[in-house]
C-alpha positions in Angstrom: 20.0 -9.9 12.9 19.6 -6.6 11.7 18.0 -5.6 8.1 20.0 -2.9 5.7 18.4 0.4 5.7 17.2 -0.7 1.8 15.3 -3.6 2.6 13.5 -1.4 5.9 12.3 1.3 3.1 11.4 -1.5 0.6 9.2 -3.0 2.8 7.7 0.3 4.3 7.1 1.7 0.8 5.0 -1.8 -0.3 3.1 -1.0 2.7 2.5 2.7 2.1 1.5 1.2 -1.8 -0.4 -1.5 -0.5 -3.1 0.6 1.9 -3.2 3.5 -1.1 -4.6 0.7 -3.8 -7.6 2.7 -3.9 -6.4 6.4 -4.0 -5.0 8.1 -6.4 -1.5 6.7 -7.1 1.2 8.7 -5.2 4.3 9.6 -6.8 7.6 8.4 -5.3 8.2 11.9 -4.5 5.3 11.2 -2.4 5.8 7.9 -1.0 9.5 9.5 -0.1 8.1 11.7 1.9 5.5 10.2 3.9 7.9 7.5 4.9 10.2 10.0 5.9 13.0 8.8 3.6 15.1 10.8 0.7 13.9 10.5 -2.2 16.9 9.5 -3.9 16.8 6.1 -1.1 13.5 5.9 -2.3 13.6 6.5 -6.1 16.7 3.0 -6.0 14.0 1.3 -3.7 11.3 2.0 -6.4 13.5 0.7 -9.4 14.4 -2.3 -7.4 10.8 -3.7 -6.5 9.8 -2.8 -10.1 12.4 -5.0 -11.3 11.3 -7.6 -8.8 7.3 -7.2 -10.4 6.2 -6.0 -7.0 5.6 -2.4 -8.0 4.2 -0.5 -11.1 5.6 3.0 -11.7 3.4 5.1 -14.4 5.3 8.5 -15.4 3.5 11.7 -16.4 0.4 12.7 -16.1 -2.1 10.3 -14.5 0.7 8.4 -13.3 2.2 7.0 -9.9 2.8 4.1 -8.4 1.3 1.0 -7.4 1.3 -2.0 -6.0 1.7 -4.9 -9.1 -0.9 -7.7 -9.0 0.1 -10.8 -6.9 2.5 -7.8 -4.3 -0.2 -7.9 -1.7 0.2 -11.8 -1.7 4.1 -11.8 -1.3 6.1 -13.3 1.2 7.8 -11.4 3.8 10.4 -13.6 4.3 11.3 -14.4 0.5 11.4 -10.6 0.1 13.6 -9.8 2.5 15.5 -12.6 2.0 15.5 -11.0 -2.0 16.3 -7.8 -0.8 19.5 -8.9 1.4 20.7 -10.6 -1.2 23.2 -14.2 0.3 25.8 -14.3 2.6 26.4 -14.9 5.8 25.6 -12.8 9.1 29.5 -12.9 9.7 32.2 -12.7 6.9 34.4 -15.4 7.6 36.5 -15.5 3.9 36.7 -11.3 3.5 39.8 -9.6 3.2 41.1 -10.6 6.5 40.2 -14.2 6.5 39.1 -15.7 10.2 41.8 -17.7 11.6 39.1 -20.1 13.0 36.8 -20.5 9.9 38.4 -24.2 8.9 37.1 -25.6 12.2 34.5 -22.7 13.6 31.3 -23.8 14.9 29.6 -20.0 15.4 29.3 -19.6 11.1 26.6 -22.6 11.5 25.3 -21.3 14.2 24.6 -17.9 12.6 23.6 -19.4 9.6 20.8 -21.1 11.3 19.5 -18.4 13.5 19.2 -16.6 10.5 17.3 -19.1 8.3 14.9 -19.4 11.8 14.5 -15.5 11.5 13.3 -15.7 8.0 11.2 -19.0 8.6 9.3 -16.7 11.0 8.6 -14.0 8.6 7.9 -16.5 5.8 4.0 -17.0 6.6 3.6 -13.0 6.3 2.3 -11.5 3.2 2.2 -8.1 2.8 -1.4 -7.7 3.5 -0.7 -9.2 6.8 1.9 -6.0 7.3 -0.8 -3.5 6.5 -3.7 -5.0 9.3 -5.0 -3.2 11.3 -3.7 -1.4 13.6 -0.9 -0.8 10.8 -2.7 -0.2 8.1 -5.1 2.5 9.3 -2.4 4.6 11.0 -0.4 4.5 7.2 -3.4 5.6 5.2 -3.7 8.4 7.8 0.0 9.5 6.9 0.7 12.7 5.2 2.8 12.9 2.3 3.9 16.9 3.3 7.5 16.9 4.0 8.0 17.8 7.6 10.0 21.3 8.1 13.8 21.4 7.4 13.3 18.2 5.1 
């Protein structure tokens, strides 16, 4: 299974926010740029996981973002099952419909080697993501953009 390019970022970002809880809060200019993500991909990922209660953005001075109480505690698995949003691995009703999907075993299949992979990452919080070794090496990030960004 393979996550969208959103969900990668939201996750990355949480754990940039989550290792910065006692720095100054960073902008999402900021966060952009130390992930090594534009910052209109990370500006949507931002509005998204404020709208989910995982993130706090402050604007103007003083301001930044951080991670909201209770983030830090959140399952990996129920966000990224959150941030996928339903649906199958395969598309079996789109606008081609599968000639086999009356009678087709593999949609089942799929189904369940997708609920296995987010069983896995259910017990992981995002604290867990940010352990060491991870969390050191993202506090050590820089937020400069590289050149040519």
């Amino acid at each position: 299974m393979r996550l969208t390019r959103f969900t990668d970022v939201s996750l990355r970002v949480l754990m940039r926010l989550a290792v910065m809880e006692n720095e100054e809060p960073p902008t999402t200019r900021e966060v952009a740029a130390a992930m090594r993500v534009p910052y209109s991909h990370a500006a949507k990922v931002v509005a998204r996981l404020q709208h989910l209660g995982l993130v706090e953005a402050r604007r103007g001075r003083g301001g930044g973002l951080a991670l909201a109480a209770g983030a830090r505690t959140a399952s990996v698995g129920g966000l990224v099952r959150e941030l996928e949003g339903p649906g199958d691995v395969v598309e079996c009703e789109g606008a081609t419909p599968c000639p086999l999907r009356s009678a087709c075993r593999l949609r089942g299949a799929l189904r369940d080697a997708a609920e296995a992979f987010y069983a896995a990452l259910d017990p992981l919080t995002v604290a867990d993501l940010v352990a060491s070794p991870t969390g050191p090496l993202l506090i050590g990030i820089s937020s400069a953009r590289p050149p040519g960004d």
